[in-house]
N, C-alpha and C positions, 0 to 999 in steps of 0.2 A: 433418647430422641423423643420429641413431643410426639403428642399424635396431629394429623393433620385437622382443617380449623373445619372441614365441612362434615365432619365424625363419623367418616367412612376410611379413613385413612387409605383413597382410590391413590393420594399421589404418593402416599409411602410404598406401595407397591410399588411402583418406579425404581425405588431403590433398593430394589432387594440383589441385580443384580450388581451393584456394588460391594467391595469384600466391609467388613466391621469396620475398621479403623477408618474408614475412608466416610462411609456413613454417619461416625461418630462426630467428623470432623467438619464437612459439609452438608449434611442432609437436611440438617433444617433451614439453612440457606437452598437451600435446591427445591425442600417443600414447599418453602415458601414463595418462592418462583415460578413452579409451576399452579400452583393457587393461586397465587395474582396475573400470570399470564391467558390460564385456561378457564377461569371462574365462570364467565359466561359461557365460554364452550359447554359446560360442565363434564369434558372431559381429555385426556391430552389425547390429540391427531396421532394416529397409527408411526406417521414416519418418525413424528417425532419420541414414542416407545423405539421404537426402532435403533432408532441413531443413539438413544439411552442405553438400551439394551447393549450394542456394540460398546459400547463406549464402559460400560460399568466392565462386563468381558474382557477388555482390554487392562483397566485395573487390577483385575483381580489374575491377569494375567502377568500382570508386572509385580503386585503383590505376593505372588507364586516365584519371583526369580525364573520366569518366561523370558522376559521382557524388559528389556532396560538395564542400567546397570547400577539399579539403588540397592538390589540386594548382595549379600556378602557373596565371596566364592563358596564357601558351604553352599547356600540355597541354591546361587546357579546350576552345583555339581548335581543335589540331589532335584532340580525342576529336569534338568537335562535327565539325569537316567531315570525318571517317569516318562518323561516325553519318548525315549527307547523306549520302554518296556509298554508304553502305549499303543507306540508305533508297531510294535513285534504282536501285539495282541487283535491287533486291525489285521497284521498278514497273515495271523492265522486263521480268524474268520475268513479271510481271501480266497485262501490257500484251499477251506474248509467246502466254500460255495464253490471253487475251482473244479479242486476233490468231486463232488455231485452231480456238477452240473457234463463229467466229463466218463461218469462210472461207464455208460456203456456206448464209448465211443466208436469203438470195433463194430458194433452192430451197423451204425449211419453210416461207414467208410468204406469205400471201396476198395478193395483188398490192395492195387495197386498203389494206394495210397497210404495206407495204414502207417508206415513208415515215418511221414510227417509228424501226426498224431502223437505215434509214440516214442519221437524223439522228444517232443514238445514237453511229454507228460512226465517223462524222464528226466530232464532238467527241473522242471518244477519239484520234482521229489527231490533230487540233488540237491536242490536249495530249501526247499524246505530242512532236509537233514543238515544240511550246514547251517543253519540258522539254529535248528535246537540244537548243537550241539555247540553254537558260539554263545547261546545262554546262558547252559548247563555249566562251559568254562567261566562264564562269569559268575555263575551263584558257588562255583566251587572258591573261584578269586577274593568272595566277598565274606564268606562263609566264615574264617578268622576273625576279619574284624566282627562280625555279626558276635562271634560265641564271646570274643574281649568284653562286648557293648553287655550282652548276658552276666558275663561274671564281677561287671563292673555294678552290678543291682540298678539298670536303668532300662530296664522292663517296660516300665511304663513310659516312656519316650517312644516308644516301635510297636506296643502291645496294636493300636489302632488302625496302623500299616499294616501289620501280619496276619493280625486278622481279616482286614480286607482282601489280603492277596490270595488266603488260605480259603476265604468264602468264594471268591475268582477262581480259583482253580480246582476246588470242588465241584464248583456248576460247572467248569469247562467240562471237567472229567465227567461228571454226570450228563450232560447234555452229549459227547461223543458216545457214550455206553449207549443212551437211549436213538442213536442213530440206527436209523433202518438200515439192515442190510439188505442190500438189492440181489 
């Protein structure tokens, strides 16, 4: 992609939310639009980063097999079980500030009441357990093909996922260890 013609390259920044391919294809059309549009301004109006912003996010959203139906079943299958396993990582931080925000709820509640509380607190753990334990079945479900995918020597196709997952749930692990106990 060139650089842009006022040798600040302000409006290629614009496109950085957009994925590669997408950039490769229209960017310099795009640069060049917003440099003959905003030249005088000498720079693009907030809404309009804005609505870019949205709008490249949306691409790279459909580029991810999010969104739309250009990408194969493969990509939709594996965009859908990140969007799970993203979503299961949000309830646990939930779950997490839940957890804390509820340690010493017995103290605030009057005795006749307690009952609410800790039925409430009770489900939440309920569900919490049922939830890792609907994970655990699926990392157990997926676990074959995973060890096939190893001994098929395509290591490097997963190395950059596993590693990300393995640094994810170290910090997780480390961040619940260094949890105060109250």
């Amino acid at each position: 992609m060139r650089r842009a013609r006022s040798g600040d390259g302000a409006s290629e920044r614009h496109l950085r939310w957009y994925p590669e391919r997408w950039r490769v294809r229209y960017g310099d059309e795009l640069v060049a639009l917003l440099e003959d549009t905003y030249a005088s301004a000498g720079d693009v109006p907030w809404r309009h980063r804005a609505t870019m912003a949205r709008h490249g996010l949306a691409e790279r959203a459909r580029a991810g097999g999010f969104l739309g139906e250009q990408a194969g079943p493969n990509e939709r299958m594996r965009a859908g079980s990140r969007l799970v396993l993203c979503g299961w990582a949000l309830c646990l931080v939930g779950f997490a500030l839940y957890g804390k925000a509820t340690d010493n709820w017995s103290a605030g509640t009057p005795a006749a009441d307690r009952w609410v509380a800790g039925t409430g607190f009770g489900l939440v753990a309920v569900a919490a357990l049922v939830g890792c334990l609907t994970v655990l079945v699926a990392a157990l479900v997926a676990a074959p093909g995973f060890v096939r995918l190893l001994r098929a020597g395509r290591w490097r196709e997963v190395r950059t996922a596993v590693a990300a997952a393995a640094a994810s749930a170290s910090g997780a692990v480390g961040l619940l260890g260094a949890w105060p106990a109250s």
